[in-house]
N, C-alpha and C positions, 0 to 999 in steps of 0.2 A: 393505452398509449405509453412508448417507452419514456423514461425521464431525461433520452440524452437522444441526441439524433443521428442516425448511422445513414453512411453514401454506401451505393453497391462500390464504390472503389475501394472503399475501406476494407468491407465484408470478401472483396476480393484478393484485396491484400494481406489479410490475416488468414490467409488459405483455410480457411474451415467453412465449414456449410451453416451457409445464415440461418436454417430453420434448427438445427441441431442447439447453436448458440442461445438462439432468441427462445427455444424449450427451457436452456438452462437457467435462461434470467425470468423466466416466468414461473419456473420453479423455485427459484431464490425468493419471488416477489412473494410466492404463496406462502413462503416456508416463514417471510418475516410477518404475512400479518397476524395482528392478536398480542404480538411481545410489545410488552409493554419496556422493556429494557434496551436502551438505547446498545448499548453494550454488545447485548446477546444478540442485536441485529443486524451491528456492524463484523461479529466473528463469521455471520453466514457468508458475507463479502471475501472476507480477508481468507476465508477457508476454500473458496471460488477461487479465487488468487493463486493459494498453491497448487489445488489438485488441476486448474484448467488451463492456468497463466503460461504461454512461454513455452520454448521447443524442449519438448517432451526428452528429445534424444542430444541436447548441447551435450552433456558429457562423455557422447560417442567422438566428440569431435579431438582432433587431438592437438593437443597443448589445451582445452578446456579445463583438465584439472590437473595440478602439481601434486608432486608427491605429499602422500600425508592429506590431501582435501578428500572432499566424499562429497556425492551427488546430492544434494540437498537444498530446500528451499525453508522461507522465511518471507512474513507476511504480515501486514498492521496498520494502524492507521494513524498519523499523529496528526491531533487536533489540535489546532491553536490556543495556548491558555486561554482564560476570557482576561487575564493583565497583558495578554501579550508579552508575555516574558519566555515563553516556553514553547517546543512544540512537542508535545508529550503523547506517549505509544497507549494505545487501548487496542481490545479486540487483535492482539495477535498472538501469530502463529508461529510457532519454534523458536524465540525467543526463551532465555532462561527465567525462572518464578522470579527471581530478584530483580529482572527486567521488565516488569510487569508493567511499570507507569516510569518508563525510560523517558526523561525530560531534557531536551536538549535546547539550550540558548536559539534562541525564534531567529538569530540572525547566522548561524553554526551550519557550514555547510550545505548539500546538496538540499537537505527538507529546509535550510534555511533561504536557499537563493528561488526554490518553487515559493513562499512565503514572496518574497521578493517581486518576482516576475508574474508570477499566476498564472504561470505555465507548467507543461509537465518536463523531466528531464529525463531522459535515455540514456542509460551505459550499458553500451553492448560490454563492454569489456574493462571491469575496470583499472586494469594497469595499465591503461594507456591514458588515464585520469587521475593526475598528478594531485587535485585538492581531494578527491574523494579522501573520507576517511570513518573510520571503522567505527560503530557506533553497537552494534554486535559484540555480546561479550565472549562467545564463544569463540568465534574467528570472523576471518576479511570473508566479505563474499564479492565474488565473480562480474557479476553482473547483475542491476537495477533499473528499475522504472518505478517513477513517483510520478504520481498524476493529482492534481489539485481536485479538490471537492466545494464546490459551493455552494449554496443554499439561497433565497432570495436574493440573488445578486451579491452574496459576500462570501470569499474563500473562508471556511471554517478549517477546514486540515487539508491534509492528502493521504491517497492508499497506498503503500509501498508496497512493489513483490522482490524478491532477490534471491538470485542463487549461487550458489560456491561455482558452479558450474561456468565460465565464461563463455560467452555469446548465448547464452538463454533466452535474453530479449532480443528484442527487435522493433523496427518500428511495424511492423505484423500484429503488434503484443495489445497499439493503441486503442483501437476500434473496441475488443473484449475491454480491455483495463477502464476506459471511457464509459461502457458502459456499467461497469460495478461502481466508479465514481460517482455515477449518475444514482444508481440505487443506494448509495451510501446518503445522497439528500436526500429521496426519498424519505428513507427508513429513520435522519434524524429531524424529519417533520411529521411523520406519523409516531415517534417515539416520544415527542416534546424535548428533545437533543439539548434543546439549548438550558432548558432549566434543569434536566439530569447535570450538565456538566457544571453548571454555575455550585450545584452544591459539593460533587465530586472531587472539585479542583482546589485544594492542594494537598492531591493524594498522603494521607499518612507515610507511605510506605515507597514513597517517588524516588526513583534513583537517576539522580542529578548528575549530567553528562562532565561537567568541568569541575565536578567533583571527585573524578575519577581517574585512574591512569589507564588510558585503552593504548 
């Protein structure tokens, strides 16, 4: 049984073939049991994220990239401190090594107002989203989706995907992104998530958002 519930309207709206998708998350499922690494079984998500997440072809589109950007994506997951002071990056993808346990103020922007609402947020595009802001040390990216994750009834993080590329997402992107949410609970109740992070947190090596000039 899946961890999240899909409508045929959904499956219809994210134009792909439900049995093609639903192969991919039962292949994710198999690939995470056995890890006993909460870690290593939220990279299988976040790695889902880049290679499946989002219109393959946005940077065909034009005005999708400015000069100087490049096709490219980025992917992770920020879980809520257990003090609640942070919401801090594990398990991703194309972020820089120094960005490793990226910790950003729990009340800081877009992963701070998902914190907030317990909802997910959609930027088709982000310059036309005047509070987004850059948390990426490399560069601005384009376009985002944050979708909350929660676990017996309590939001623990959310998965972010983003790419330089603008209009990558859509709301097409929810049904797929929903459902690696869905396995992200999964994997951090078959992993014991919550007592990996209790010891984990506060990363040696954490790079601290309003610490920083981005």
């Amino acid at each position: 049984m899946l961890p999240v519930e899909w409508t045929n309207e959904l499956i219809k709206k994210a134009q792909i073939y439900a049995q093609d998708w639903l192969k991919k998350v039962a292949d994710i499922v198999s690939e995470m049991e056995g890890m006993e690494s909460t870690e290593q079984a939220f990279s299988k998500l976040t790695k889902a994220a880049v290679d499946f997440i989002g219109d393959a072809n946005a940077a065909d589109r034009q005005g999708a990239l400015k000069e100087g950007e490049f096709d490219y994506r980025v992917s992770g997951i920020f879980l809520i401190s257990p003090d609640r002071i942070y919401n801090v990056l594990v398990a991703n993808q194309g972020f820089p090594p120094e960005q490793r346990r990226l910790s950003i103020p729990i009340t800081w922007n877009n992963p701070g107002q998902v914190v907030a609402d317990e909802r997910f947020i959609l930027l088709e595009n982000t310059d036309e989203h005047r509070e987004f802001r850059q948390f990426l040390k490399t560069s601005k990216m384009g376009s985002s989706l944050y979708v909350p994750i929660f676990s017996e009834g309590k939001m623990i993080g959310q998965i972010v995907a983003a790419s330089q590329a603008r209009w990558t997402y859509s709301r097409a992107d929810l049904a797929p992104m929903l459902a690696l949410s869905g396995l992200a609970a999964l994997a951090w109740g078959m992993t014991r998530g919550d007592a990996w992070w209790s010891t984990d947190y506060p990363a040696a090596d954490a790079w601290y958002a309003e610490e920083q000039e981005l």
